[in-house]
SEDOPA-897140 format. One line per 5 residues: their letters; for each residue x, y, z of N, C-alpha, C, O, CB. Coordinates in pm, 1 decimal. Glycine has a CB too. Layout:
A	X:Y:Z:X:Y:Z:X:Y:Z:X:Y:Z:X:Y:Z | ...
//
This chain:
XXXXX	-3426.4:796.6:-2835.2:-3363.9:746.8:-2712.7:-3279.3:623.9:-2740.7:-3180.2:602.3:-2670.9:-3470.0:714.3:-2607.7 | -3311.8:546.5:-2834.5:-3269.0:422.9:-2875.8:-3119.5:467.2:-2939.7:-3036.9:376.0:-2943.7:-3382.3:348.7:-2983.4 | -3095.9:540.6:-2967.8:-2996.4:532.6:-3080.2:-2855.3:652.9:-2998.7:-2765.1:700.7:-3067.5:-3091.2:602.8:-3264.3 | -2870.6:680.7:-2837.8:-2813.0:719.2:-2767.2:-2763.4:580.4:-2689.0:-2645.5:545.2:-2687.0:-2881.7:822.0:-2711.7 | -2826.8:537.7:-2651.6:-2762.2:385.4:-2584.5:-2656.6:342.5:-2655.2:-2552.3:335.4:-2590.2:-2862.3:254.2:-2585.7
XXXXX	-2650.6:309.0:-2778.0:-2479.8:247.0:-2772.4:-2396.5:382.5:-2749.6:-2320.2:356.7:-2656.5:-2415.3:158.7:-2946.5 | -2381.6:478.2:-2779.9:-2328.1:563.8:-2769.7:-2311.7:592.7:-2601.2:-2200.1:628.6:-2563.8:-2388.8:648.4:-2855.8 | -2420.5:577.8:-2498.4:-2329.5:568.5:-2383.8:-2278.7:455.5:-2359.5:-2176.7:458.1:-2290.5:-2379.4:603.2:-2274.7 | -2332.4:313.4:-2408.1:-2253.9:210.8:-2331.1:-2125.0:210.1:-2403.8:-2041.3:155.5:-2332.0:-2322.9:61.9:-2324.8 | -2057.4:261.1:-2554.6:-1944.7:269.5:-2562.1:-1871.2:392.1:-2488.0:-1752.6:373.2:-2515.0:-1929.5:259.8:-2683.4
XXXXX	-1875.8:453.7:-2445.8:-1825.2:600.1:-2361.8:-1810.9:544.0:-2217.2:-1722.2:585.8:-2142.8:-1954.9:749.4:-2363.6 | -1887.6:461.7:-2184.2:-1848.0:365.2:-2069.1:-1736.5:286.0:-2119.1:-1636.1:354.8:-2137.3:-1966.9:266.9:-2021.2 | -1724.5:172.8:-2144.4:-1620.1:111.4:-2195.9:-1489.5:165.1:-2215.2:-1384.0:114.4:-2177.1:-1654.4:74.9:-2294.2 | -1513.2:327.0:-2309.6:-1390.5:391.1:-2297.4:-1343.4:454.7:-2183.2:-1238.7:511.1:-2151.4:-1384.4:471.3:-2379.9 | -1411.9:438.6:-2149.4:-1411.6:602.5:-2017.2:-1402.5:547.3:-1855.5:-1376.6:621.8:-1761.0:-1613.2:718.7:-2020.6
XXXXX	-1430.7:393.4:-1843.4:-1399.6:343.7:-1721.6:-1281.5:262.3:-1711.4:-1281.5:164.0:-1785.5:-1500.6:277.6:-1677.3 | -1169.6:280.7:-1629.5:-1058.5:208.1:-1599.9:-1101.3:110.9:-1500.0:-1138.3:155.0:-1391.2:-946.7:291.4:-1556.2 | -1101.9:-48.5:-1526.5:-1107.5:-163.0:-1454.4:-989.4:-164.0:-1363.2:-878.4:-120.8:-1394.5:-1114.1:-280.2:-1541.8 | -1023.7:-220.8:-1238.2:-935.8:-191.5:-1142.9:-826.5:-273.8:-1189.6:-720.0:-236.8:-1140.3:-982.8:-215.1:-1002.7 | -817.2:-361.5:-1258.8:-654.8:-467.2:-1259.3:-566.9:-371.3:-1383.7:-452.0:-405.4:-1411.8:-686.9:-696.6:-1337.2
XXXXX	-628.6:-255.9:-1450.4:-566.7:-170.8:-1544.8:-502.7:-122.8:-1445.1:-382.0:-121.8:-1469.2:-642.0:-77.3:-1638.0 | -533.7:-74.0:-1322.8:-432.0:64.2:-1218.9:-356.1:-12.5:-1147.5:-393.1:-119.5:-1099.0:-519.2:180.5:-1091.9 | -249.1:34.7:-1136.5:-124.7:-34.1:-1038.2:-177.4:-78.5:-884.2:-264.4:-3.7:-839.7:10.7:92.8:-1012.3 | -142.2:-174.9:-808.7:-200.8:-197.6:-714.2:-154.5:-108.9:-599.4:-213.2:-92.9:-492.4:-195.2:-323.2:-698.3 | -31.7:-49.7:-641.4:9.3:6.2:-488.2:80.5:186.1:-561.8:77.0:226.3:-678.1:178.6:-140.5:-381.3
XXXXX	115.2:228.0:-485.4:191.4:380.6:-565.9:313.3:341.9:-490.7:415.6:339.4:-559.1:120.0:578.9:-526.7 | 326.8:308.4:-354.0:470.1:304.4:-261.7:518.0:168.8:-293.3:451.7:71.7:-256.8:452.0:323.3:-80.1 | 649.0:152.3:-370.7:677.3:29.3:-346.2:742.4:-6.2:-225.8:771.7:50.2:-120.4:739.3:-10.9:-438.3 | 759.2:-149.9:-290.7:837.6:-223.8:-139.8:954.5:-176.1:-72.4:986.4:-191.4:45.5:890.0:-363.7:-162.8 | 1025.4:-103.9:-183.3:1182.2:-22.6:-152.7:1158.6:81.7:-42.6:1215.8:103.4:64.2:1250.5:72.0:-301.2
XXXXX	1057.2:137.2:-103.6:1011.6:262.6:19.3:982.0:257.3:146.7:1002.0:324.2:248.1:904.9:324.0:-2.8 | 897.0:101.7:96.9:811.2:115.5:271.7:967.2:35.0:367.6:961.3:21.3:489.8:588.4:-39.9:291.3 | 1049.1:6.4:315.0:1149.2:-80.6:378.5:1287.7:36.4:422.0:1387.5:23.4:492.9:1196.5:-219.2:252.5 | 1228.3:158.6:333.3:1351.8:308.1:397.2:1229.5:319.3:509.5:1258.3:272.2:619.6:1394.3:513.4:258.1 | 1123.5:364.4:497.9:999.1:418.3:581.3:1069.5:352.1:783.8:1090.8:415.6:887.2:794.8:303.6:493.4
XXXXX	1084.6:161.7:738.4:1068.8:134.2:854.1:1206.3:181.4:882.9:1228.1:229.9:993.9:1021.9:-2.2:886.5 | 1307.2:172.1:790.1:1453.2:140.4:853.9:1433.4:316.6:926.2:1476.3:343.1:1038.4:1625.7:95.9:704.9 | 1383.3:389.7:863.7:1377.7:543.2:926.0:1263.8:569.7:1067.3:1232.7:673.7:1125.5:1319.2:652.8:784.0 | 1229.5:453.3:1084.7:1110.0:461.0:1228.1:1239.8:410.1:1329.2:1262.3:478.7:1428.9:924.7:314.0:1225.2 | 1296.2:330.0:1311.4:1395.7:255.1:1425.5:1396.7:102.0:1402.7:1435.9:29.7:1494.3:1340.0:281.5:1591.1
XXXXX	1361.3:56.2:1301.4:1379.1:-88.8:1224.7:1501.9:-156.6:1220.6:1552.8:-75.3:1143.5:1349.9:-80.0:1086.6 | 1593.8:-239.6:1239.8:1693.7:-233.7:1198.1:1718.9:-361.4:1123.4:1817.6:-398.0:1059.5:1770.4:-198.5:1289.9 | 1551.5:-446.3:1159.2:1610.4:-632.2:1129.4:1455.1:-605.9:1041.1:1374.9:-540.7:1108.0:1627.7:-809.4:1319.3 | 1415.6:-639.4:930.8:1292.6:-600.0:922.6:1305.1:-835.5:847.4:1381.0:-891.5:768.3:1244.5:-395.9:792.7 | 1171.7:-892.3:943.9:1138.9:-983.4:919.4:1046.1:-1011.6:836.7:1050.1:-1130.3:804.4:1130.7:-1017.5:994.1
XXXXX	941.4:-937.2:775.3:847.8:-1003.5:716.5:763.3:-831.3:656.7:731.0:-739.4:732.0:758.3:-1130.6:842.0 | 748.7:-834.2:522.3:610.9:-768.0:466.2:525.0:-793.9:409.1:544.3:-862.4:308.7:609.7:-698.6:411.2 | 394.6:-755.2:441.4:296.8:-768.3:356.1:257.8:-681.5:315.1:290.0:-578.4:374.2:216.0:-818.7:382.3 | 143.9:-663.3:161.0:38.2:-574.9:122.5:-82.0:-631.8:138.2:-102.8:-726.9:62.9:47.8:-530.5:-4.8 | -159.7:-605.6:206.0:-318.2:-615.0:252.3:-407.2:-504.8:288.7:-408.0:-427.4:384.4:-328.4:-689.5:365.3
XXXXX	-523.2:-527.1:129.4:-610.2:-425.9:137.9:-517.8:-278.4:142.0:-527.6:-195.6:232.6:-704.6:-454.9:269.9 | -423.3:-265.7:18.1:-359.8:-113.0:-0.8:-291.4:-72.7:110.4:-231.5:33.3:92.0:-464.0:0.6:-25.8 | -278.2:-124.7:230.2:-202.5:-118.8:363.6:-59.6:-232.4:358.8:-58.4:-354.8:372.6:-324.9:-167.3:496.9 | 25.9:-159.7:340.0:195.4:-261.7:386.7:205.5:-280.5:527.7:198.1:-180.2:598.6:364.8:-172.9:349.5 | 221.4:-393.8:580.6:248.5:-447.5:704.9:401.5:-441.5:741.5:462.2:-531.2:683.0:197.0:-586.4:706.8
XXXXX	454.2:-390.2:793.2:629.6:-429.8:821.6:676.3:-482.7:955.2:719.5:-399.3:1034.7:726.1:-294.9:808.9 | 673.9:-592.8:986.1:706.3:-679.6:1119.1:903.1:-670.8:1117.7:976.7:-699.1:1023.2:624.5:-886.4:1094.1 | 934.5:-632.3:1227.9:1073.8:-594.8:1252.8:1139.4:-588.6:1384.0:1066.5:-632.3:1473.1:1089.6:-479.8:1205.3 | 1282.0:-538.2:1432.8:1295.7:-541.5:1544.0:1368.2:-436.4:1520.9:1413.8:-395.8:1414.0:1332.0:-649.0:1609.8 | 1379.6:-379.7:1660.9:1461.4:-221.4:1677.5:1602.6:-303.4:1718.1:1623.4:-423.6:1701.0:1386.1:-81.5:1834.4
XXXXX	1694.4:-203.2:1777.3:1826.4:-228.6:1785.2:1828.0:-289.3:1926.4:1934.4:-342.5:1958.1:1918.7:-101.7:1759.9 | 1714.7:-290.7:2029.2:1718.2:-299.4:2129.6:1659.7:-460.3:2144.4:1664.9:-532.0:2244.4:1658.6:-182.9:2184.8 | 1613.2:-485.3:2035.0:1565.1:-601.3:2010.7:1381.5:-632.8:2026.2:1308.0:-729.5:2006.7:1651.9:-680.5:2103.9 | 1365.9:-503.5:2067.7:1214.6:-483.2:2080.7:1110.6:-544.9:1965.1:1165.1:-513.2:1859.4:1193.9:-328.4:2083.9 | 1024.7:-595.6:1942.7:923.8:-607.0:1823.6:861.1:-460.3:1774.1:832.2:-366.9:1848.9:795.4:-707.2:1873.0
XXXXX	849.1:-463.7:1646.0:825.3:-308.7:1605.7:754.2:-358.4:1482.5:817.2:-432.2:1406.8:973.2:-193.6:1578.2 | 563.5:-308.7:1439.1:510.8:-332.2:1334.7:454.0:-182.8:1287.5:415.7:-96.1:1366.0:414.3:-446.4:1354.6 | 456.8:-171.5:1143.1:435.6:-56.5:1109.6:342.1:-56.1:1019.0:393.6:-107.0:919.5:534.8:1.7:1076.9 | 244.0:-30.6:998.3:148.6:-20.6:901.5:138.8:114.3:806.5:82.2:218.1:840.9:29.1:-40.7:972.2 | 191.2:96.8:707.0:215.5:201.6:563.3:117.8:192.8:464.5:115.8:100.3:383.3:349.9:170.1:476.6
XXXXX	0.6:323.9:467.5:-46.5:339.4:325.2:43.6:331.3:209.5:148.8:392.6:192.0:-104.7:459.1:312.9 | -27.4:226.8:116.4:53.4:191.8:-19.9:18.1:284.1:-97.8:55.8:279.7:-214.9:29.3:57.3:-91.4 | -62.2:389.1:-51.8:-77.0:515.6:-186.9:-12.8:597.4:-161.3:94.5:603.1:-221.4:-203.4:591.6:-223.0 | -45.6:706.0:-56.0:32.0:755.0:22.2:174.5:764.9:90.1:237.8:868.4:111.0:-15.9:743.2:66.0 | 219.5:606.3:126.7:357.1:615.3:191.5:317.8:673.8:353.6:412.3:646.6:427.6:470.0:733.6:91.7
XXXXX	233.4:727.9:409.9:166.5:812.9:586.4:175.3:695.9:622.3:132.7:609.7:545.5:-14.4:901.3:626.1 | 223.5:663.9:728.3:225.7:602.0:838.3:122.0:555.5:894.7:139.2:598.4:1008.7:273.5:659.1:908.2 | -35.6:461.5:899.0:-92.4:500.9:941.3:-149.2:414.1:1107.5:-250.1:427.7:1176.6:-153.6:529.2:833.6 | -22.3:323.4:1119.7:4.5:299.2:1294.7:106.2:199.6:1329.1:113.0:91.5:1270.6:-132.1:241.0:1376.8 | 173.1:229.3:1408.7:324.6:160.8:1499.3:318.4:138.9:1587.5:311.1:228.2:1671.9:437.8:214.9:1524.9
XXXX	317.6:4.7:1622.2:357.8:-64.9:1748.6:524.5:-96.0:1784.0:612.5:-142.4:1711.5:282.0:-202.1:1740.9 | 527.4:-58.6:1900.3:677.5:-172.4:1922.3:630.9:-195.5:2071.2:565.7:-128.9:2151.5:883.7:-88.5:1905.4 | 691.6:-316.6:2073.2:639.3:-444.5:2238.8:787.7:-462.1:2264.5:859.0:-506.6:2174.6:531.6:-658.8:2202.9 | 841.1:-427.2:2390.6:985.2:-433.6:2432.9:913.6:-566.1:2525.2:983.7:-634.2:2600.1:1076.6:-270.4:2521.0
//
């Protein structure tokens, strides 16, 4: 039994990817900034990434407030506000 232990704790080591090895997001910023201009965006003020979710704070043409929340893996939509 003894002489299987290093042999899994190196197969661990090889075999697990630490999260700061994987990219933090798959959608970049370019995308999620077509994403809003393609919802009705036209002024986009401010983004964030928080917790794998892009935030996009913006205004429509009407001048309305419009926030869009974009999975960063995905790119899905996953909720839009606009406050006229």
């Amino acid at each position: 039994m003894m002489r299987f232990l290093p042999i899994l704790f190196a197969a661990t080591l090889l075999f697990g990817v630490p999260a700061s090895a994987r990219p933090p997001v798959a959608v970049p910023i370019d995308a999620v900034r077509n994403i809003a201009f393609s919802r009705g965006i036209v002024t986009i003020k401010d983004i964030d990434l928080d917790d794998g979710v892009w935030e996009v704070v913006g205004f429509d043409s009407y001048g309305a407030k419009i926030k869009i929340w974009v999975d960063a893996w995905s790119g899905a939509i996953v909720k839009m506000k606009r406050k006229f």
